[in-house]
C-alpha positions in Angstrom: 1.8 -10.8 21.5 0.3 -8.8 18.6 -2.2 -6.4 19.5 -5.6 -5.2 17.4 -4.1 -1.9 15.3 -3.1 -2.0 11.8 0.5 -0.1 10.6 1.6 1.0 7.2 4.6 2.1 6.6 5.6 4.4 3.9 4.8 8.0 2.0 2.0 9.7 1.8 2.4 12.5 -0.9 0.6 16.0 -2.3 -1.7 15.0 -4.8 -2.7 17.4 -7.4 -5.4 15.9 -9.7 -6.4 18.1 -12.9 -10.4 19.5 -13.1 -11.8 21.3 -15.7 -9.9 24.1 -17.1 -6.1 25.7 -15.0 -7.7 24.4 -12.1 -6.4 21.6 -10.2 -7.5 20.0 -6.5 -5.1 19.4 -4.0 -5.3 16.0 -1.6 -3.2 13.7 0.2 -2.3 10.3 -0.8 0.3 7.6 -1.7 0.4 3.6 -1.8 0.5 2.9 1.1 -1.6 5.5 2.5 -4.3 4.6 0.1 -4.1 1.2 1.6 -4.5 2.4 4.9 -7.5 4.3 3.9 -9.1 1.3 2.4 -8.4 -0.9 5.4 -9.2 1.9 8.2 -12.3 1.9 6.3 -13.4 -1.8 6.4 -11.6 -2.2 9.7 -13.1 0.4 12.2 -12.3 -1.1 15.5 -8.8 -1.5 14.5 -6.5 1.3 15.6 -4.9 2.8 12.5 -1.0 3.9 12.4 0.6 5.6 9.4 4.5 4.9 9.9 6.2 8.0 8.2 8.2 10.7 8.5 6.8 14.4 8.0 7.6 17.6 7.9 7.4 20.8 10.4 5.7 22.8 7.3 2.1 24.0 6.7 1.4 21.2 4.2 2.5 18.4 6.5 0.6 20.0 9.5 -2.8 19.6 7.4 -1.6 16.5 6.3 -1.5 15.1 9.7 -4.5 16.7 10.3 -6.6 14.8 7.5 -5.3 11.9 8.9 -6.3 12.9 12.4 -9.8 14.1 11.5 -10.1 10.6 9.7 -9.2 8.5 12.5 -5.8 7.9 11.6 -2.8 8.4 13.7 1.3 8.6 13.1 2.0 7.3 16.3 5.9 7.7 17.4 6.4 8.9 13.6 9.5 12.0 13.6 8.4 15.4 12.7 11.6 16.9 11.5 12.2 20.4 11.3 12.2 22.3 7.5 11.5 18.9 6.1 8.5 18.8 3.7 6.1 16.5 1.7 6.6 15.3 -1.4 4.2 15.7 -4.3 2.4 14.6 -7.2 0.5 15.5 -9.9 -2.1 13.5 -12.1 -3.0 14.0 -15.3 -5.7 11.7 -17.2 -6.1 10.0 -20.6 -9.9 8.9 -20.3 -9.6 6.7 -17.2 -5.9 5.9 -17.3 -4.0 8.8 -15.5 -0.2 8.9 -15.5 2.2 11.1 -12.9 4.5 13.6 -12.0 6.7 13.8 -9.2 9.0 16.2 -7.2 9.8 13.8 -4.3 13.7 13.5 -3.8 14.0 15.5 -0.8 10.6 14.6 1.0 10.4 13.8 5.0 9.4 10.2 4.0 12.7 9.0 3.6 13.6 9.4 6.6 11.4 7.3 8.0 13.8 4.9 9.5 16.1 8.0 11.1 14.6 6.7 14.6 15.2 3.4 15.1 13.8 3.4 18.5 10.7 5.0 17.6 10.2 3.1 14.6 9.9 0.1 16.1 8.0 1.4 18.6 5.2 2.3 16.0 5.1 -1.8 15.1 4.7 -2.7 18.4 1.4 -4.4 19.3 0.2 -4.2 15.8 -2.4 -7.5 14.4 -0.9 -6.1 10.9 1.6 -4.2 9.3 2.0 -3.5 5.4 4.5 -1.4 3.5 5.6 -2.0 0.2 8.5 -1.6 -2.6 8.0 2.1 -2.9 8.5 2.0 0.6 11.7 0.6 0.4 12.9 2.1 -2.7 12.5 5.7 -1.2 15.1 4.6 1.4 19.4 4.3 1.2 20.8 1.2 2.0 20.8 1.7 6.2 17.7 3.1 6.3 16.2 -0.1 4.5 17.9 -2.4 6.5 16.6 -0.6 9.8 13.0 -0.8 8.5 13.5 -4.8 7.9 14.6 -5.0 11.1 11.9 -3.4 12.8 9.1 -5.3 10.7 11.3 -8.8 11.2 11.2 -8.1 15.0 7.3 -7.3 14.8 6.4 -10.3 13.0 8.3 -12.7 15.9 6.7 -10.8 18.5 3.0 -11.9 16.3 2.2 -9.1 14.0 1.0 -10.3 10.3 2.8 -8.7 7.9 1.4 -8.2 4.4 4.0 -7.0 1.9 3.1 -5.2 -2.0 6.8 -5.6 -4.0 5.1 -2.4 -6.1 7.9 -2.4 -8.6 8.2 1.3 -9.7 11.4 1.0 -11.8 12.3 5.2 -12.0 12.6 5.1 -8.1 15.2 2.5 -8.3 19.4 2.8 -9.4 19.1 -0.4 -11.2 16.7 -3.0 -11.0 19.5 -6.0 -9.9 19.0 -3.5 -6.1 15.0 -4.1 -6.4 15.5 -7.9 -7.0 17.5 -7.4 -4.5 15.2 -5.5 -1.4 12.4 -7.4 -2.6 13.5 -10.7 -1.9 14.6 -9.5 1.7 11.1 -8.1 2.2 9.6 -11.2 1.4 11.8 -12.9 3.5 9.7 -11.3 6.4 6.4 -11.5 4.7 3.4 -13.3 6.0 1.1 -12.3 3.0 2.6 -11.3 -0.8 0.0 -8.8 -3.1 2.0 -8.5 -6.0 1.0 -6.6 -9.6 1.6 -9.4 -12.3 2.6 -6.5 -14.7 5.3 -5.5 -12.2 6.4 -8.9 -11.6 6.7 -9.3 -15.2 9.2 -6.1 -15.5 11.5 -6.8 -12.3 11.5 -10.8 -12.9 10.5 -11.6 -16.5 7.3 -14.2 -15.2 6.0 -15.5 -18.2 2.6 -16.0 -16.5 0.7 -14.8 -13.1 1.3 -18.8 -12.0 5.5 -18.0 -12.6 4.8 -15.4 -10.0 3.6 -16.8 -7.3 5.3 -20.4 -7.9 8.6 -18.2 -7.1 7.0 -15.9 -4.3 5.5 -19.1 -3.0 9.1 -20.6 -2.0 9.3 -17.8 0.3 5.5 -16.7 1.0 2.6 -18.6 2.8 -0.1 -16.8 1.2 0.1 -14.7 -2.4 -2.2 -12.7 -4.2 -1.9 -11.8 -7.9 -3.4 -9.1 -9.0 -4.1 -8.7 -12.7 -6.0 -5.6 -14.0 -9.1 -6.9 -15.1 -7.9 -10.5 -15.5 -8.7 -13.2 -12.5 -6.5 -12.3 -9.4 -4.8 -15.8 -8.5 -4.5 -17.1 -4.6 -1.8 -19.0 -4.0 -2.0 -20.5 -0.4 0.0 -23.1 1.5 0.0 -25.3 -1.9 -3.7 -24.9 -3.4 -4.4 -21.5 -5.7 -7.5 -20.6 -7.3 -8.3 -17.9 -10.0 -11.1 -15.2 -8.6 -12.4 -13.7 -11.5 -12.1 -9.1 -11.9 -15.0 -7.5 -12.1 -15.9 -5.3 -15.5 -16.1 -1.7 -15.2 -17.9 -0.7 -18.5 -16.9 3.4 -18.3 -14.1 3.6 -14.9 -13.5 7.4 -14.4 -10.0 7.5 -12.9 -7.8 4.3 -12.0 -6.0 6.4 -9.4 -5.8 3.9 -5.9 -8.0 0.5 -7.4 -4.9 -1.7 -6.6 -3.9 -0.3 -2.9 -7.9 -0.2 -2.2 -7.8 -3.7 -3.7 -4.7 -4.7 -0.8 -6.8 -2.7 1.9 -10.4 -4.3 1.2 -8.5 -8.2 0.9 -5.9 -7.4 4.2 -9.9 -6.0 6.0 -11.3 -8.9 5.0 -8.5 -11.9 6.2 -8.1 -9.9 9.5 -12.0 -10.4 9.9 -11.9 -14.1 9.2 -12.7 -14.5 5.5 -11.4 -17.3 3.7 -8.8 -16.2 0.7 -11.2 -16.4 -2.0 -13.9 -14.7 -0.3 -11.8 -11.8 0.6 -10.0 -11.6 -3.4 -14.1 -11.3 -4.7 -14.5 -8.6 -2.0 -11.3 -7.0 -2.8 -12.4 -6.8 -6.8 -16.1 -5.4 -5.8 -13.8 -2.2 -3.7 -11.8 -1.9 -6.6 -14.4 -1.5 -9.3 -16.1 1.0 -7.0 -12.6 2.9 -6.4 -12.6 3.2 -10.1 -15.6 5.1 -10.5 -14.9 7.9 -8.0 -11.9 10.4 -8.8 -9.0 10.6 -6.6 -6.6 7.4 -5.2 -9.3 7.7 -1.8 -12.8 6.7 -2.5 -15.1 7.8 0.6 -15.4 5.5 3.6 -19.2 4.6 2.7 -18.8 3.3 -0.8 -16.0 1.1 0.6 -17.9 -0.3 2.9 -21.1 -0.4 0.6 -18.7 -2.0 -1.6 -17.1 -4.7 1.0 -20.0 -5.5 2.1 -22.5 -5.9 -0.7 -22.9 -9.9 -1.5 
């Protein structure tokens, strides 16, 4: 039987975001980590588990630290020696930011190296999330261990909420994405895809294309679209939820993982599907005024919570 936690699985990186001048901050951050946040946030009595692997390095030790002193743990996750983080940078064109990575050696992808403790970390878990970065930072075994691990959670009762993420630099070739996607929503309880991503890896004419095909496989899917509607598509019904306008947003770093963490918060808490898509898009527009993928705890919940 599930329990109450909530488990993401995936890489949290080094974020380096510019400020004025040479200067540039340093934080911690990453999809699904930045979903976590958001749903640790709006889910407080929930037990929060980042499923990783990390490194035995100064930066790792403060990043499990953060987590700690935030109220997040890594459960069984390994700690393997001279590993390290990986790391990004973000650089900003008004509000739209783009990135840089050095990542191809990080800890994260070895995530699945312990099957035994992996699975442990699912275990008694209401929900667990991960994503197509996720699997895309993983070789072939390792990917098939972490399906595994998730199917065997969601039989025992866990939800499991699923982002495809499409990120088509970390792939060899998109046939492989088509490919790991489809097997991850063959495990997937509720679908948050990107329309522009689905549009890349599948060629959906519109955000209805996308979850018509990710409804043969998925009870529940969520469309995000920028500032267009978001469309629910749920056991055979689907309703547009209109965005919410941001006149001036600062930094667009996190709005669509806060987005998954606010809507995932507000489903586990009993909210109907549309009423947790228009408190979704209120966190998001308030993610996009505050710098940084992780917005602080109180304008989240100010956010989630303001009718």
């Amino acid at each position: 039987m599930a329990g109450n936690g909530v488990a993401s699985i995936g890489e949290c990186m080094l974020e380096l975001s510019g400020q004025t001048g040479p200067n540039w901050r340093m934080g911690f951050a990453g999809d699904t980590f930045n979903t976590l946040w958001a749903l640790h946030a709006l889910s407080t009595e929930r037990p929060a588990t980042y499923v990783s692997a990390f490194g035995d390095d100064p930066f790792s030790q403060g990043q499990i630290a953060f987590f700690a002193e935030n109220g997040i743990g890594i459960g069984s996750s390994p700690v393997i020696a001279g590993a390290r983080p990986g790391l990004y940078a973000i650089t900003l064109t008004g509000a739209e930011r783009s990135f840089t990575y050095w990542r191809g050696d990080a800890a994260a992808r070895q995530l699945a190296s312990d099957p035994a403790a992996l699975s442990k970390n699912l275990e008694n878990q209401a929900l667990v999330y991960f994503s197509g970065i996720t699997l895309a930072i993983l070789d072939d075994a390792a990917r098939a261990t972490l399906l595994a691990a998730v199917a065997r959670a969601r039989a025992a009762g866990s939800t499991v909420a699923f982002d495809p993420n499409y990120r088509p630099r970390l792939w060899r070739r998109r046939e492989d994405a088509q490919a790991a996607i489809a097997e991850a929503l063959a495990v997937t309880d509720i679908a948050l895809p990107t329309f522009p991503d689905e549009q890349m890896l599948f060629g959906d004419a519109t955000p209805q294309a996308t979850a018509a095909r990710l409804g043969q496989l998925v009870s529940e899917v969520v469309v995000k679209n920028g500032e267009a509607p978001a469309l629910i598509a749920d056991n055979g019904t689907s309703h547009d939820v209109p965005a919410i306008h941001v006149a001036a947003p600062v930094d667009t770093t996190g709005a669509g993982d806060s987005f998954n963490g606010a809507y995932l918060a507000a489903r586990l808490a009993g909210h109907a599907p549309v009423d947790a898509v228009l408190r979704a898009h209120r966190v998001a527009a308030a993610v996009v005024q505050v710098r940084g993928a992780l917005a602080p705890f109180e304008t989240l919940r100010a956010a989630f919570e303001n009718e």
